[in-house]
DRENZAMI-778158 format. One line per 3 residues: number of its first residue (from 0); for each residue x, y, z of N, C-alpha, C. Coordinates in Angstrom, 3 decimals, padded with zeros to 6 digits, always signed. Example, Ala and Ser with C-alpha at 12.3 -4.5 7.8 and 13.67 -1.06 7.14 Angstrom:
0 = +013.190 -005.690 +007.800 +012.300 -004.500 +007.800 +013.200 -003.300 +007.800  +012.850 -002.250 +007.080 +013.670 -001.060 +007.140 +012.900 +000.030 +007.870
! end
This chain:
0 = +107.206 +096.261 +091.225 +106.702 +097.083 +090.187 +107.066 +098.526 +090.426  +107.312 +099.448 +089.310 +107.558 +100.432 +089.140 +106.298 +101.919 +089.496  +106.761 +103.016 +089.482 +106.300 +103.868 +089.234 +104.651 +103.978 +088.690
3 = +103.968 +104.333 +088.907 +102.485 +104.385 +088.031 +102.680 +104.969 +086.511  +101.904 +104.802 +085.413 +101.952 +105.390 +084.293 +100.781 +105.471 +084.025  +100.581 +106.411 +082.734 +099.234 +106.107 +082.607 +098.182 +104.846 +081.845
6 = +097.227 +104.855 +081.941 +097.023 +103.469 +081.230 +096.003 +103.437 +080.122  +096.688 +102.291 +079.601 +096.023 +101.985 +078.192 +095.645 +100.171 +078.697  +094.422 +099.924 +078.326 +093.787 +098.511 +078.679 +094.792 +097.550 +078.117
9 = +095.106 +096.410 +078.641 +095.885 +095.739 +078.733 +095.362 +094.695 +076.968  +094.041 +094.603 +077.500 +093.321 +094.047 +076.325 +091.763 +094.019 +076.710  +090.856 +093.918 +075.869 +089.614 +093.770 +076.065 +089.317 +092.341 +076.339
12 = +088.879 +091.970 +077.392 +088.670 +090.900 +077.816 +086.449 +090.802 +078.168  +086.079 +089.557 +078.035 +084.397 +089.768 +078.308 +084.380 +088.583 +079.871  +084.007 +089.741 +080.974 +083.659 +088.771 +082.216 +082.605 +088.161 +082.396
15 = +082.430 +087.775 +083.305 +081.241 +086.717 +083.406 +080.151 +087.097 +082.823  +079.342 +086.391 +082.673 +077.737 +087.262 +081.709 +077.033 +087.145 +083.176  +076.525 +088.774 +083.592 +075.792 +088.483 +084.793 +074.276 +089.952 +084.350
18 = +074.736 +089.934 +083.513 +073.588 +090.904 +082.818 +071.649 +090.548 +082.955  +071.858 +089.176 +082.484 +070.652 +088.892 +082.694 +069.823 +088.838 +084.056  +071.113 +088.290 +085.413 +070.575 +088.396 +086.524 +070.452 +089.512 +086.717
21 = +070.699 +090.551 +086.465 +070.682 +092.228 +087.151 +069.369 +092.709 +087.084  +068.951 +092.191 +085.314 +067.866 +092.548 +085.022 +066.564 +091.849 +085.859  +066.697 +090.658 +085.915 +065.809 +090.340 +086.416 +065.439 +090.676 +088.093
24 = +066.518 +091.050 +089.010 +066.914 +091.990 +089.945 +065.570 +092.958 +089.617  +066.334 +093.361 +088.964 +065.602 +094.878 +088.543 +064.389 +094.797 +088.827  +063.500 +093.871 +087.775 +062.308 +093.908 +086.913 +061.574 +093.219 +088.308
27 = +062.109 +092.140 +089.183 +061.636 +092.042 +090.155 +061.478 +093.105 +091.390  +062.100 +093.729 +091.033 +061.609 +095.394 +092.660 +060.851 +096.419 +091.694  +060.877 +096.020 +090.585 +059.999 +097.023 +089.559 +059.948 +098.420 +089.648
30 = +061.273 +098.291 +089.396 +062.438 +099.466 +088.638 +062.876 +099.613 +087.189  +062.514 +100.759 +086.801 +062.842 +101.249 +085.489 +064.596 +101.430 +085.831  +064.983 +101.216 +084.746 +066.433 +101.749 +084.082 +066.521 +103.080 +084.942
33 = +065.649 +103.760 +084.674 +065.474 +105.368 +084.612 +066.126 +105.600 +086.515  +065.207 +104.999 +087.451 +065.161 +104.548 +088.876 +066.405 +104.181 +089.239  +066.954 +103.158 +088.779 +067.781 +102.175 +089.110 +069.441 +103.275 +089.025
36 = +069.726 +104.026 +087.693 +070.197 +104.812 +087.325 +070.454 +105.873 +088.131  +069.187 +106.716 +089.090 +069.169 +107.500 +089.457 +069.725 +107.090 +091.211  +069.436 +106.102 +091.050 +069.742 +105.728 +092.709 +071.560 +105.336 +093.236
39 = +072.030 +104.453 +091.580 +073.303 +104.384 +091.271 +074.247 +105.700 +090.971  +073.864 +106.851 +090.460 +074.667 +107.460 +089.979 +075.089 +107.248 +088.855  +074.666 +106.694 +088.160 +075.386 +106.030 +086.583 +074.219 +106.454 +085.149
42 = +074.391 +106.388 +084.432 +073.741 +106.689 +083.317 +072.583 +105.455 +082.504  +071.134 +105.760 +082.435 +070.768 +104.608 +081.628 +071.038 +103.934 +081.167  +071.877 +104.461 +079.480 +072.416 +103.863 +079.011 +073.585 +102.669 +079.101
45 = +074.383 +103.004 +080.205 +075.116 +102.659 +080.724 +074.930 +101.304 +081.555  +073.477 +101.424 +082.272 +072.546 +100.093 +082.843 +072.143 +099.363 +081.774  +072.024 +099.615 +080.447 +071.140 +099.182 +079.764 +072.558 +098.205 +078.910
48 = +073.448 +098.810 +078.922 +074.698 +098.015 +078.168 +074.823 +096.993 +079.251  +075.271 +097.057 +080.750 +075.635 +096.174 +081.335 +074.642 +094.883 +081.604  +073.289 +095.121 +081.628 +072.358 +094.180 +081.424 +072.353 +093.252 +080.128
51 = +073.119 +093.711 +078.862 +073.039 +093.190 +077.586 +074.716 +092.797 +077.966  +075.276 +092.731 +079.001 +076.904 +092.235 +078.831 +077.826 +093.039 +077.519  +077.140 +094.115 +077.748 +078.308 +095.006 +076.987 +079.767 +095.563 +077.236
54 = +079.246 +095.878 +078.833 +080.107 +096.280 +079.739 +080.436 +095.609 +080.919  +081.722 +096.184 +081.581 +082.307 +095.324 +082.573 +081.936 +096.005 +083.517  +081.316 +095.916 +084.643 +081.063 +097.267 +085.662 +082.552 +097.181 +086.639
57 = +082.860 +098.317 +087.242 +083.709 +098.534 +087.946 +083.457 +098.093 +089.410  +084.123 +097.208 +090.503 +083.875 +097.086 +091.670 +083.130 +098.012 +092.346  +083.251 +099.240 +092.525 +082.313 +100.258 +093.112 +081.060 +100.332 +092.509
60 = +080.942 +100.095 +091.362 +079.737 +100.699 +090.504 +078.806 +098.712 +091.016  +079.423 +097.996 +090.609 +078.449 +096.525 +090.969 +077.889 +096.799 +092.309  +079.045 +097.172 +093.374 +078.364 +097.030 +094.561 +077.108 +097.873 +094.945
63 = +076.973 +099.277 +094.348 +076.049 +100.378 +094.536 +074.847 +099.887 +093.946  +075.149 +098.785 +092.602 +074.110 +098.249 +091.730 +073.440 +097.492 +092.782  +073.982 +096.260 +093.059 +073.482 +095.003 +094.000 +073.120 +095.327 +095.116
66 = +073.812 +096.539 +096.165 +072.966 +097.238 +097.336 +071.029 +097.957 +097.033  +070.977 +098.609 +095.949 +069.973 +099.262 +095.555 +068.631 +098.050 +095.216  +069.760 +096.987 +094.545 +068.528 +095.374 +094.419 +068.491 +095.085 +095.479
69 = +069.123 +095.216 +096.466 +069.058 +094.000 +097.532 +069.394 +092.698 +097.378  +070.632 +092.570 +096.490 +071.088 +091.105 +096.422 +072.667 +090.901 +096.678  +073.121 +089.960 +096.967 +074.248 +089.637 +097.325 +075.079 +089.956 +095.692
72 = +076.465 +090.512 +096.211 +077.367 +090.715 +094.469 +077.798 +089.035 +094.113  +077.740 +088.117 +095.235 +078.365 +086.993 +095.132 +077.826 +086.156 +094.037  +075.892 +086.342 +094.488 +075.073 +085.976 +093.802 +074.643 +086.251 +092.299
75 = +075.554 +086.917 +091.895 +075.749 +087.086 +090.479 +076.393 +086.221 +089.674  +077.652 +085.831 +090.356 +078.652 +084.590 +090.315 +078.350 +083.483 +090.232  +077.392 +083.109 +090.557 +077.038 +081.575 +090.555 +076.256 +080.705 +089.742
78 = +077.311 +079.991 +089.610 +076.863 +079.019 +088.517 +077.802 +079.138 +087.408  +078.921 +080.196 +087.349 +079.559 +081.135 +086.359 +080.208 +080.750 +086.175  +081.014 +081.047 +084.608 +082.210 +080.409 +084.607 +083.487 +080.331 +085.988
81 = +084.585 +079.250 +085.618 +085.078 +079.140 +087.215 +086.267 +080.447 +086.966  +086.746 +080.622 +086.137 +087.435 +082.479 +086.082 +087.915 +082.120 +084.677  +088.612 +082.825 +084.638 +089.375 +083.530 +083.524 +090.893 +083.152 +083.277
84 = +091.596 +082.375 +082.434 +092.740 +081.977 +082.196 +093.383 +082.614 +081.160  +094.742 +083.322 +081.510 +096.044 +084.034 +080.707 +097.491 +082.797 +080.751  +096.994 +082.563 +079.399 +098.338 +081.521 +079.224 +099.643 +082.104 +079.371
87 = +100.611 +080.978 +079.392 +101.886 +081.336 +080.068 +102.386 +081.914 +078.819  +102.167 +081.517 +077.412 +102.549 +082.083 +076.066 +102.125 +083.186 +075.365  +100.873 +083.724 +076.277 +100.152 +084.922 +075.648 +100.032 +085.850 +077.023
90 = +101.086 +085.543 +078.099 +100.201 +087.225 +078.822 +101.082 +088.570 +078.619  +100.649 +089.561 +078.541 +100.641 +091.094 +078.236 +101.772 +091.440 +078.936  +103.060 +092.122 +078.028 +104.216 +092.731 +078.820 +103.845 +093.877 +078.977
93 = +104.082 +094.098 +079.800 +102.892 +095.418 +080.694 +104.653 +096.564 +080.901  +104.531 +097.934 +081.148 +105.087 +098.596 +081.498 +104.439 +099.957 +082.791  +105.121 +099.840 +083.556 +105.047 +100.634 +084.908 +106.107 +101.495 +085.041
96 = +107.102 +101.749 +084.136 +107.528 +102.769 +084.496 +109.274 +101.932 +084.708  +110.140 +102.158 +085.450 +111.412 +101.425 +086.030 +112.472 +101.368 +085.032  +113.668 +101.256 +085.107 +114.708 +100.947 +084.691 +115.047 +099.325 +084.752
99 = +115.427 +098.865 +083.104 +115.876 +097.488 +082.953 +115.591 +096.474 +083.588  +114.021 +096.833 +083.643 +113.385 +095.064 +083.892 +112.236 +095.367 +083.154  +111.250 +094.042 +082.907 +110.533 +093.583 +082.221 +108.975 +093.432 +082.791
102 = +108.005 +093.301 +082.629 +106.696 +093.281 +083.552 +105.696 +092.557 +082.922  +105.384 +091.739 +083.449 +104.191 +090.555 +082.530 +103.371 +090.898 +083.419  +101.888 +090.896 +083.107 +100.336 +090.976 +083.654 +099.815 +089.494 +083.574
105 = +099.858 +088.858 +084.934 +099.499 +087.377 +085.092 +097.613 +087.398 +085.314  +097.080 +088.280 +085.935 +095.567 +088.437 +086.385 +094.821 +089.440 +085.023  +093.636 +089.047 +084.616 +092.777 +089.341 +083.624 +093.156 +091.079 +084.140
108 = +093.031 +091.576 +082.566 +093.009 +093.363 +082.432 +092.117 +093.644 +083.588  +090.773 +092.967 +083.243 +089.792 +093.596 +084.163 +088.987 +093.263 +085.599  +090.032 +092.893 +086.244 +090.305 +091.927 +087.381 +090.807 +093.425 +088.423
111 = +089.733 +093.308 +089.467 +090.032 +094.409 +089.984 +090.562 +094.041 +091.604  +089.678 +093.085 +091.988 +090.183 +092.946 +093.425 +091.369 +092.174 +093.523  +091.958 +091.476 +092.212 +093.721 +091.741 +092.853 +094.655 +091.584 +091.747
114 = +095.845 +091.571 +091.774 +096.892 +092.283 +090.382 +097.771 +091.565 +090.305  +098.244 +090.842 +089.654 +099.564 +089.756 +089.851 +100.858 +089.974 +088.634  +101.754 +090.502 +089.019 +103.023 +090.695 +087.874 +103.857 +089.890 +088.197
117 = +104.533 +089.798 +086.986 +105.544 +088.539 +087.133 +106.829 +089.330 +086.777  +107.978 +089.834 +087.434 +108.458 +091.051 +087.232 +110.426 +090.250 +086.841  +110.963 +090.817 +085.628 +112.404 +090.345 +085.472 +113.310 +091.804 +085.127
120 = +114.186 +091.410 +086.232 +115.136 +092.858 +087.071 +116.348 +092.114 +086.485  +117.127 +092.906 +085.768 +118.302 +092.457 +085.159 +119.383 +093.754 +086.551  +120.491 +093.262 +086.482 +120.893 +093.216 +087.530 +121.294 +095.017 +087.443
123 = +121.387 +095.751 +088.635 +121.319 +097.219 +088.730 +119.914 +097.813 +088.255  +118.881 +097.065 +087.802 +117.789 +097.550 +087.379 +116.709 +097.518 +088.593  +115.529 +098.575 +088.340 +114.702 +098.431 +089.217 +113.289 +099.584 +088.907
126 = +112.996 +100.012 +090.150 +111.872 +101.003 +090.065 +112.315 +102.092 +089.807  +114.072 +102.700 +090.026 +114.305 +103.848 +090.001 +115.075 +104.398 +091.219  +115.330 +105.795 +091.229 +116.162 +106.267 +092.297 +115.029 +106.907 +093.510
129 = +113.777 +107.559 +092.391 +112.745 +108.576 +092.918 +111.918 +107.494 +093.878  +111.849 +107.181 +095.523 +110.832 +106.513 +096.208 +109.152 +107.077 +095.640  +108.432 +106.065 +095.245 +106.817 +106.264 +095.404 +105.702 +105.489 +096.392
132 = +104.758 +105.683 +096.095 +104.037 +104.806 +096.684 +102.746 +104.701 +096.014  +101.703 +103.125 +096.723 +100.923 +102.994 +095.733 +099.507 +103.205 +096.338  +098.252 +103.490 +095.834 +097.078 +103.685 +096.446 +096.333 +102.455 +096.388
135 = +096.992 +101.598 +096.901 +096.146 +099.734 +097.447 +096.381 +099.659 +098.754  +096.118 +098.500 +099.453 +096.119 +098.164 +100.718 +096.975 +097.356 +100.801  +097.472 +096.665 +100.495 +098.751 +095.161 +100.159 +099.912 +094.885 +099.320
138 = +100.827 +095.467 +099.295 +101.772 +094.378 +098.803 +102.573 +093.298 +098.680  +102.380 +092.031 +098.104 +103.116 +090.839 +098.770 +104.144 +090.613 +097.556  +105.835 +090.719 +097.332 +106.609 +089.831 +096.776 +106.826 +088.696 +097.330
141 = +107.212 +088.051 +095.983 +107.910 +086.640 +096.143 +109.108 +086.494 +095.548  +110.208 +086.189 +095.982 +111.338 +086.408 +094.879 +111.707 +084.725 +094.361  +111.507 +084.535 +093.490 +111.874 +083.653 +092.297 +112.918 +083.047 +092.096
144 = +114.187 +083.915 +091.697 +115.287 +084.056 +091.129 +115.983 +085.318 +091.433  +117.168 +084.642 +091.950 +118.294 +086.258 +092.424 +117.617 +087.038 +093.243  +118.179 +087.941 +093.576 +117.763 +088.801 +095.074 +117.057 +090.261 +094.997
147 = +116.354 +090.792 +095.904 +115.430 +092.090 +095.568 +115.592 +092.877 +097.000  +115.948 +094.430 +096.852 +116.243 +095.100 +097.595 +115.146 +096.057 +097.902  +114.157 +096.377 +098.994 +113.010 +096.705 +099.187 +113.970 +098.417 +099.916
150 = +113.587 +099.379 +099.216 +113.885 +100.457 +100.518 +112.865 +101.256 +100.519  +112.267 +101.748 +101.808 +111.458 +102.536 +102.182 +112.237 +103.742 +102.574  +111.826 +104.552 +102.459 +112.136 +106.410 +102.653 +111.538 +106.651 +104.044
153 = +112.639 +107.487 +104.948 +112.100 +107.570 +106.459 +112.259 +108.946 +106.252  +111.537 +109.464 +107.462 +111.688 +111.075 +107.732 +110.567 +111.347 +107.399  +109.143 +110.748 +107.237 +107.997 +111.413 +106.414 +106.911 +110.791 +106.900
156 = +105.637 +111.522 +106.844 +104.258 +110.704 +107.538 +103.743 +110.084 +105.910  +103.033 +109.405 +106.326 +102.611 +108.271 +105.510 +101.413 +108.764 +105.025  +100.628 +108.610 +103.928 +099.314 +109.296 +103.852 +097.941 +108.694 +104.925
159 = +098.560 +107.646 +105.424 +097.146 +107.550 +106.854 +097.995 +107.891 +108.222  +098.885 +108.687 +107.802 +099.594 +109.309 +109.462 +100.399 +109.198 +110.437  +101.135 +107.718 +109.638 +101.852 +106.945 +110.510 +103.339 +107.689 +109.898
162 = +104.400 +107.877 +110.663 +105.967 +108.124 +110.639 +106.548 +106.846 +110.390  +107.231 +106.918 +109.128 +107.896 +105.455 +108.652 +109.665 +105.748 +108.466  +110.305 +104.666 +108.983 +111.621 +105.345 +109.589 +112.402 +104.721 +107.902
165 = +113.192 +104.980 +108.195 +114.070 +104.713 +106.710 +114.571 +103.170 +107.348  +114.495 +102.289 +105.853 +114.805 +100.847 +106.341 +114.855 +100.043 +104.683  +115.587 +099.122 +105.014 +116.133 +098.326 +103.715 +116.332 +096.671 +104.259
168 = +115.497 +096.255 +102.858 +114.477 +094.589 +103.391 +115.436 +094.139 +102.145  +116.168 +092.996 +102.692 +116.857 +092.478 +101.308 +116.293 +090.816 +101.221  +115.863 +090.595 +100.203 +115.447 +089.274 +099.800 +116.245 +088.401 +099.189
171 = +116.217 +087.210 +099.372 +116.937 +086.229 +098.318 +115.554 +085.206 +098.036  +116.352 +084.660 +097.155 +115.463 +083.407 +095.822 +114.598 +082.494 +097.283  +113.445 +082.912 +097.049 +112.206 +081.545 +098.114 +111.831 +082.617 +099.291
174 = +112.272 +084.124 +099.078 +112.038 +084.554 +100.111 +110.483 +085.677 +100.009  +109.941 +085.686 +100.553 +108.627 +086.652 +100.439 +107.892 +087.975 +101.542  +107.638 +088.555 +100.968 +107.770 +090.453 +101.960 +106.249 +091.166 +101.621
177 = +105.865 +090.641 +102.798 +104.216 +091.101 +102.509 +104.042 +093.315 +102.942  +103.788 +094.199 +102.645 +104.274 +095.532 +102.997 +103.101 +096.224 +102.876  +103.304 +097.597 +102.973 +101.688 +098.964 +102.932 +102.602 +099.471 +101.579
180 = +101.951 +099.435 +100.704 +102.932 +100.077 +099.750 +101.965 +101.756 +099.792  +101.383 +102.298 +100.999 +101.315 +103.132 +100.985 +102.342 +104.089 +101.169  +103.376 +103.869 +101.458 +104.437 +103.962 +102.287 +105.671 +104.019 +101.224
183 = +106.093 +105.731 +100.658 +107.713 +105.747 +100.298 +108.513 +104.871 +100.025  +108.515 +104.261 +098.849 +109.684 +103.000 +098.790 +110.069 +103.114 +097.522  +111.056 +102.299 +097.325 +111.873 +101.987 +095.923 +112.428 +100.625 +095.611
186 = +112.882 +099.620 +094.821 +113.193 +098.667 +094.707 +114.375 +098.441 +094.059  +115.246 +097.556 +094.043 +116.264 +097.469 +093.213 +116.352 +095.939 +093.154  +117.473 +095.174 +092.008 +117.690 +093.512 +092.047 +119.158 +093.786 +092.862
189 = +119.100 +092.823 +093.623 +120.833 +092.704 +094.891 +121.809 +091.373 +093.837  +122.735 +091.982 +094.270 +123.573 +091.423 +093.626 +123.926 +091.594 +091.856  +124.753 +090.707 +091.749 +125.214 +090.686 +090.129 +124.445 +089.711 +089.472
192 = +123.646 +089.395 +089.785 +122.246 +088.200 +088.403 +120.770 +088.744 +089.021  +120.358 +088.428 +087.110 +119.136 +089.287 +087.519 +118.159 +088.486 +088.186  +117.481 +089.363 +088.766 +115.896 +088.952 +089.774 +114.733 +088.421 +089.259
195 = +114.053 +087.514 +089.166 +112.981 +087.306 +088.991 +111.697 +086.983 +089.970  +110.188 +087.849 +089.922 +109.928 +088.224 +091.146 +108.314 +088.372 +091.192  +107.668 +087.963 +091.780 +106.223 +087.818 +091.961 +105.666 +088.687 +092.337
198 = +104.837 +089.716 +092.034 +104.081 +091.227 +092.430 +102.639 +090.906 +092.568  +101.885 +090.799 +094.138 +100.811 +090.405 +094.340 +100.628 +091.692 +094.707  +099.030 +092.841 +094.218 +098.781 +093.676 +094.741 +096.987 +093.810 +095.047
201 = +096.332 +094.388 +096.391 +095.598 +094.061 +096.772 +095.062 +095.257 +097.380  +093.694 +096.042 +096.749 +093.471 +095.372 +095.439 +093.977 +095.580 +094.498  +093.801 +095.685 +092.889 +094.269 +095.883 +091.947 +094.087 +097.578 +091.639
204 = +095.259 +098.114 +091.255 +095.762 +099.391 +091.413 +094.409 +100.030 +090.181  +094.019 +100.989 +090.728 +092.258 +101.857 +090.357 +093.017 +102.074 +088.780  +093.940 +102.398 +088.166 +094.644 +102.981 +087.196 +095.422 +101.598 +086.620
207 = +095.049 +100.762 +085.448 +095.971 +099.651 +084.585 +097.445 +100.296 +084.339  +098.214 +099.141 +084.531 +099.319 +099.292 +083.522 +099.123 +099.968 +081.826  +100.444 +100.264 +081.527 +100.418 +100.464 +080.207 +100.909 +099.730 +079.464
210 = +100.769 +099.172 +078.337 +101.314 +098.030 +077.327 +102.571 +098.299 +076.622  +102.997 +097.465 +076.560 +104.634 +097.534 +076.061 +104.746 +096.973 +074.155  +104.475 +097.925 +073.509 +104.662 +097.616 +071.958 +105.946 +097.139 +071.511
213 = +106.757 +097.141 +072.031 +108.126 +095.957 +071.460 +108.211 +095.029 +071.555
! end
């Protein structure tokens, strides 16, 4: 995957209904909205939508919720639907930015703890010339089809401090490259046929893709 852009929701999607347990959370430590709100950082209103499944809460914001109840986040989950399915005929061509490849969004818009693209690199195409890097903990490719050229940028400290030397990871078709994509890099497809290529990211980047209207 390319460059960051800015983002526009992939689509509105409705997650699990866990509204009612929150409340009852709540109403059992016998806490007002008002309380609960003030201890979270978040706005009444804002408690009062996610209890009615209006809203999706954000990983940070559930956990601050479920610490303040004293209940497990797991325990919200259960019993719940078993996830969320994006057919192979309807998922979202997503854009990140890159030269002459293509970007499908395989994991729900609002799927935060992890990100899955399904990425097609027509041949000389890629992320670009400019190395970036991404603010997750994980990156894992898989290459598919045709070959993928990983280069990292040396000469520079890393944003947790580490010196990363300049180096170039070349993949072929069945091959897979788990990396810190904290870390200066760029991508390209190797060879003359294009790449097709699996983008596991972990967790899912704080900022969505942007949607591709053509």
């Amino acid at each position: 995957m390319g460059s960051v852009a800015k983002v526009k929701d992939v689509a509105e999607t409705v997650g699990p209904r866990i509204g009612a347990r929150l409340k009852a959370a709540r109403q059992s430590k016998r806490l007002t909205l008002d309380d609960l709100a003030e201890s979270c950082g978040v706005t009444k209103g804002y408690l009062s939508k996610l209890e009615r499944d209006h809203v999706n809460a954000s990983v940070a914001t559930l956990i601050k919720v479920c610490a303040v109840l004293e209940i497990p986040v797991g325990s919200l989950f259960e019993n719940a639907s078993a996830g969320e399915v994006v057919r192979a005929d309807s998922k979202p061509q997503i854009s990140f930015g890159g030269e002459k490849m293509t970007e499908f969004l395989l994991t729900p818009s609002n799927e935060r703890r992890i990100q899955v693209l399904l990425g097609e690199i027509e041949p000389g195409g890629g992320s670009g010339q400019e190395p970036y890097s991404l603010p997750v903990d994980v990156n894992f490719v898989h290459v598919i089809e045709g070959g993928l050229r990983v280069s990292f940028e040396g000469g520079r400290t890393d944003p947790d401090g580490e010196s990363v030397d300049a180096e170039d990871v070349v993949l072929g078709a069945g091959d897979s490259f788990t990396f810190t994509p904290r870390h200066n890099h760029s991508f390209q497809a190797e060879g003359a046929s294009s790449a097709r290529v699996l983008w596991v990211l972990n967790p899912a980047l704080p900022e969505g893709p942007r949607v591709s209207v053509s």
